[in-house]
N, C-alpha and C positions, 0 to 999 in steps of 0.2 A: 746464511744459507739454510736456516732451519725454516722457514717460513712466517710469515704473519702471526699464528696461531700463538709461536712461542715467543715472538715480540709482545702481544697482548699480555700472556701471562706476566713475565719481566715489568712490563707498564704495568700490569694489576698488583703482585710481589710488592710494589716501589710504594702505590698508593694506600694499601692496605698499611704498609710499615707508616705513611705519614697520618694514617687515617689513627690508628692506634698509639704512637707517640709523639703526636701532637699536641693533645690535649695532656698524657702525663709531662711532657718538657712544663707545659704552661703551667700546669699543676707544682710543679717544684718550682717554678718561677716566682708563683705567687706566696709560694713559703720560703724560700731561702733568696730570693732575689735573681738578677738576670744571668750574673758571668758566668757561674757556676756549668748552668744547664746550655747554653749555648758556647761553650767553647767546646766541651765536651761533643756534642750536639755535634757542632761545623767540624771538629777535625774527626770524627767517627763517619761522620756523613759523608764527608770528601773523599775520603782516603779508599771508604766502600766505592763509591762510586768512581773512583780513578782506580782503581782495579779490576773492576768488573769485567773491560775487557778480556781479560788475559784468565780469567776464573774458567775454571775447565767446565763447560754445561750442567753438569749435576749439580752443583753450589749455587750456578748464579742466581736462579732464583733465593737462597738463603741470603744472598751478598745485595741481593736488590731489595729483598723485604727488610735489611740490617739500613740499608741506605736509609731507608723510608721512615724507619722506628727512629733513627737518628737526626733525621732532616731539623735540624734547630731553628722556633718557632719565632723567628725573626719579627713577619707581624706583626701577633700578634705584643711583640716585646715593644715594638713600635710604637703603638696603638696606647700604650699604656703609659708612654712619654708624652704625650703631646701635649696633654694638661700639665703637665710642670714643666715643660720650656716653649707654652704659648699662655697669651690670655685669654679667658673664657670664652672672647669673642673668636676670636681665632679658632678654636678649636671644631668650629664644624666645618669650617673650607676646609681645615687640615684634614679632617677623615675624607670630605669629596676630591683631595690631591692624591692621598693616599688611594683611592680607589683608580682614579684615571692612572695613576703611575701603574699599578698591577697589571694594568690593559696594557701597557706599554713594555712591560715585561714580556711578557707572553708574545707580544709581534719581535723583539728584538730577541729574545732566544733560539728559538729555532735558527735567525737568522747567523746570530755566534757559531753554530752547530754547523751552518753551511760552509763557514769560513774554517775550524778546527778542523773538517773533516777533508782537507789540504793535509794530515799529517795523518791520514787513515782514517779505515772505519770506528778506529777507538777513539777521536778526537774530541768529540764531540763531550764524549763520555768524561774524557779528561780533562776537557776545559771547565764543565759545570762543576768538579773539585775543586779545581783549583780557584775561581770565580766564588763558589760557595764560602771555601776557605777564606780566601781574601773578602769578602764582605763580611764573613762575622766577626772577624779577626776587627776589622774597622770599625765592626758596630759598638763591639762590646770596649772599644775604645774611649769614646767617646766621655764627654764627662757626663753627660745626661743618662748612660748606662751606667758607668759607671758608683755615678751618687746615687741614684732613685734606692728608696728602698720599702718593698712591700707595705701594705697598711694592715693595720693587728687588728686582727678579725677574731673577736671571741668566741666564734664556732666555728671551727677549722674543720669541718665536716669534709671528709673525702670527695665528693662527690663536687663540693662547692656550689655554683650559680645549676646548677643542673640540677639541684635540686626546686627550681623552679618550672610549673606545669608550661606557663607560656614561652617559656625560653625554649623547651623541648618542642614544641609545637615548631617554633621558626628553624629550627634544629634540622628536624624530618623536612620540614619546604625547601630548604638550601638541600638538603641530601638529594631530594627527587630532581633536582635541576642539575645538581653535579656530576648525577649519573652521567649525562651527556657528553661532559667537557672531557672526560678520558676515549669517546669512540672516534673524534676527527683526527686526534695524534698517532693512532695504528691504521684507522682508514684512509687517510688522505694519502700516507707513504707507500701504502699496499696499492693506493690508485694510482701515483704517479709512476712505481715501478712498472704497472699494467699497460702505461701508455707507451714505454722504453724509454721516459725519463728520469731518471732518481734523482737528477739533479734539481727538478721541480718541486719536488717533497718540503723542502724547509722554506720556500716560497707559498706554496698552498699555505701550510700548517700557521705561518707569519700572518 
């Protein structure tokens, strides 16, 4: 009932926290290995964001940039498996699977969100916990997570691959195009309510 306005902020709060502990999860990934930072990660992230409902409006924005900074870097922890449980050959479909899967994400969540929100306006909220939870729980199961372990890099420089000029360049071109992809998830809901359907919102958004 607050409007659009402060849905955006909560969506900006949530990407800002994955914008900024994103890259430090990866970062401790790549120094102490994978379980540590994703378990941590998935039950802080879930637990934030199956709360959030019930968070009295002055926090939620703190409880949604917490969600964000916690979000465990799943991904890219993925991404870094694939050469040790495929052969060489293998491994470039695997990143073109890996990419068509994410696309496939993104139409089937929204759609999870239309069916939680059968148990309230918070369902939605509290299905992406508990789904978040249970897939990291799953992931860092595994024994390909669980054996991998870092490679010993003799400059362990903070900053790591970023310290690289062309890395940074590809860096900023993904940043200018991802601006976008956060204005259809508060626009399209803001427009299906305008129509007097809310019920079309996780349909658009899908």
């Amino acid at each position: 009932g607050r409007g659009y306005g402060r849905a955006g902020l909560l969506t900006a709060a949530y990407s800002l926290g994955c914008c900024l502990g994103g890259p430090a999860l990866s970062r401790v990934m790549d120094l102490r290995g994978q379980r540590a930072a994703l378990v941590l990660g998935g039950v802080v992230s879930s637990l934030a964001l199956a709360v959030l409902p019930w968070v009295p409006s002055g926090g939620a924005l703190v409880v949604a940039l917490v969600a964000g900074l916690a979000t465990p870097p799943l991904e890219p922890a993925l991404r870094t498996l694939w050469p040790s449980v495929l052969s060489p050959r293998q491994v470039p479909s695997a990143f073109a699977l890996d990419a068509a899967a994410q696309e496939l994400i993104f139409v089937l969540g929204p759609l999870v969100v239309l069916v939680a929100q059968l148990g309230g306006s918070g369902g939605g909220l509290v299905a992406a916990g508990l789904i978040g939870l249970l897939g990291t729980a799953w992931f860092v199961a595994s024994r390909a997570s669980r054996t991998w372990v870092p490679p010993v890099h003799e400059d362990r420089h903070w900053l790591g691959p970023l310290r690289s000029r062309r890395l940074c360049v590809l860096y900023v071109a993904v940043a200018l195009v991802g601006l976008t992809i956060g204005v259809p998830a508060v626009a399209l809901v803001a427009y299906a309510e305008s129509t007097g359907d809310r019920g079309l919102a996780p349909w658009l958004v899908a």
